[in-house]
C-alpha positions in Angstrom: 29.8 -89.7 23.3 26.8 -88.1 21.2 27.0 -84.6 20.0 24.5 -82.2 21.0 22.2 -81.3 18.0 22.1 -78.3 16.6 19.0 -75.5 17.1 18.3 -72.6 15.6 16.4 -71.4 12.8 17.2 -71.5 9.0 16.9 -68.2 7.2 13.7 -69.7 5.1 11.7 -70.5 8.2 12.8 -66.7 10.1 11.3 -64.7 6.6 8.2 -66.9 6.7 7.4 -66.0 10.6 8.3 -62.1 9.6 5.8 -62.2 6.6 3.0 -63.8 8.4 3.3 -61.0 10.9 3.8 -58.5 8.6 0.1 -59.6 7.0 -1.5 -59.7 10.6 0.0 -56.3 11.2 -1.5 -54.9 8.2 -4.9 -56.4 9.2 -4.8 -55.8 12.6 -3.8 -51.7 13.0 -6.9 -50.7 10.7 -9.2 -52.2 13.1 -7.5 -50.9 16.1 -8.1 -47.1 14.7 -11.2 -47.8 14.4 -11.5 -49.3 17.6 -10.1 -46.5 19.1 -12.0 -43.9 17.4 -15.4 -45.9 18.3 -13.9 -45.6 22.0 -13.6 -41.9 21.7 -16.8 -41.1 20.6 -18.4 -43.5 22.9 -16.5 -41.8 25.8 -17.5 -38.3 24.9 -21.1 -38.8 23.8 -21.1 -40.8 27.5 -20.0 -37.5 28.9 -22.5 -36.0 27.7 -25.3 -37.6 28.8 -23.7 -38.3 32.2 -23.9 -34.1 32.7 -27.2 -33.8 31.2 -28.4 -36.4 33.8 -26.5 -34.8 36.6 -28.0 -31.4 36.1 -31.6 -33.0 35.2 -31.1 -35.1 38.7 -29.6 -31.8 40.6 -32.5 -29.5 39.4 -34.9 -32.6 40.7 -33.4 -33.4 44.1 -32.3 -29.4 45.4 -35.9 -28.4 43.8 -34.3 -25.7 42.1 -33.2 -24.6 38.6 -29.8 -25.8 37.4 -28.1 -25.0 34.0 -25.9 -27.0 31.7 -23.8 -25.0 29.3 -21.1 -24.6 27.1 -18.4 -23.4 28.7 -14.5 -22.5 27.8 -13.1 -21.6 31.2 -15.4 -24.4 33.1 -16.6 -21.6 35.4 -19.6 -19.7 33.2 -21.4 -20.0 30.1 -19.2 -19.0 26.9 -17.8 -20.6 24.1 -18.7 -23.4 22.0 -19.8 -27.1 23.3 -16.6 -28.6 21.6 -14.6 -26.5 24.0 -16.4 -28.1 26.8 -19.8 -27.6 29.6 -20.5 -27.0 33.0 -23.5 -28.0 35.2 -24.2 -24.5 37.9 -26.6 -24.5 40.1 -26.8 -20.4 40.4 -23.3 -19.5 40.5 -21.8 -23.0 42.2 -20.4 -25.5 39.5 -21.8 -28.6 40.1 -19.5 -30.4 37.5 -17.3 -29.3 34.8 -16.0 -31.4 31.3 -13.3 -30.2 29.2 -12.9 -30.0 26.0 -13.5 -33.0 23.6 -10.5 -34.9 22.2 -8.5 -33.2 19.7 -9.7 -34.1 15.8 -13.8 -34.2 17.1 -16.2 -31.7 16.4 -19.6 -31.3 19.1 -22.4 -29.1 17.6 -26.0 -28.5 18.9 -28.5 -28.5 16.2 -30.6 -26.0 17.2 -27.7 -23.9 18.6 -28.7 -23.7 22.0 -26.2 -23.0 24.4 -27.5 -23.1 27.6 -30.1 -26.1 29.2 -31.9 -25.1 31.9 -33.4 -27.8 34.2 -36.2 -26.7 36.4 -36.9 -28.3 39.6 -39.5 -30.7 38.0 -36.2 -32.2 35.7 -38.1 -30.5 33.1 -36.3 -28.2 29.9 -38.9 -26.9 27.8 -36.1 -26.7 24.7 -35.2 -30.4 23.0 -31.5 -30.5 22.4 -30.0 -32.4 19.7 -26.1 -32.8 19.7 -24.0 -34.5 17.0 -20.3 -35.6 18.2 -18.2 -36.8 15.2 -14.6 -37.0 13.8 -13.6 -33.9 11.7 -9.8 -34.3 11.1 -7.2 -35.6 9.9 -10.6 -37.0 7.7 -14.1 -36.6 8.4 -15.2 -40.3 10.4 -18.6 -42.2 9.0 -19.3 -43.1 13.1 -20.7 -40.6 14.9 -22.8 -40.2 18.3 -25.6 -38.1 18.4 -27.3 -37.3 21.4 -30.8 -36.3 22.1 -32.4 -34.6 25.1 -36.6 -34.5 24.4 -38.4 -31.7 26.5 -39.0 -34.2 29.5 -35.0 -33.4 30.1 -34.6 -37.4 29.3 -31.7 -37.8 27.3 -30.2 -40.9 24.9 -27.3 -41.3 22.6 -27.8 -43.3 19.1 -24.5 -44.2 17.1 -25.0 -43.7 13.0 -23.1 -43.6 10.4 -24.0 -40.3 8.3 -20.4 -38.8 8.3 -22.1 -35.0 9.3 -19.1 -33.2 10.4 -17.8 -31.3 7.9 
């Protein structure tokens, strides 16, 4: 009659498996914040332009005027753009976007406030908005997001760290 073997693991062979985790760990959770923090931005700059396209769109197919604007209660124009927008068409809300995550700043360049599309999809004011990490630490990746006086807006990722 044979014996059945023995199996298991010595103790030299479990600490070498736990330190080669350990080490891909420690690689591996740095590029997961950043991954994350590249999705947030991403997510929020596509926000963005998805309402500055709704309203541009809005004004075009009801041939009407139709305002995007910062907004804190999502119901009329007031507050900052971190805090969130709101497309109305007169006094209807069209579409409403709370506020960005926690830790990111959203300014407007110029400090406008309010976009107003006319019925042609045109906004005679060019709107330049910069969406960047400002705690715990200020992020190098940021999303900045342009509207030209046609209404036609595009986002550009860089790197310049602007939030302060």
């Amino acid at each position: 009659m044979r014996l059945p073997s023995e199996r298991g693991f010595t103790l030299i062979e479990l600490l070498v498996t736990l330190s080669i985790a350990a080490i891909l760990l420690a690689i591996a959770v740095p590029s997961y914040s950043g991954s994350r923090l590249n999705s947030q931005l991403r997510a929020s700059s596509n926000d963005l332009i998805g309402s500055i396209n709704l309203a541009r769109s809005e004004a075009i197919k009801g041939g009407t005027s139709v305002t995007l604007c910062a907004s804190s209660d999502g119901l009329t124009c007031s507050g900052g753009w971190g805090n969130g927008w709101v497309v109305l068409r007169g006094a209807d809300v069209l579409h409403t976007v709370s506020a960005i995550p926690a830790g990111f700043q959203l300014t407007e360049s110029s400090g406008t406030v309010t976009l107003q599309f006319q019925s042609t999809g045109v906004d005679a004011t060019p709107a330049v908005f910069t969406l960047c990490r400002s705690s715990p630490s200020v992020g190098s990746q940021e999303r900045v997001v342009s509207m030209d006086a046609t209404g036609r807006a595009f986002v550009r990722r860089t790197s310049l760290g602007a939030c302060s």
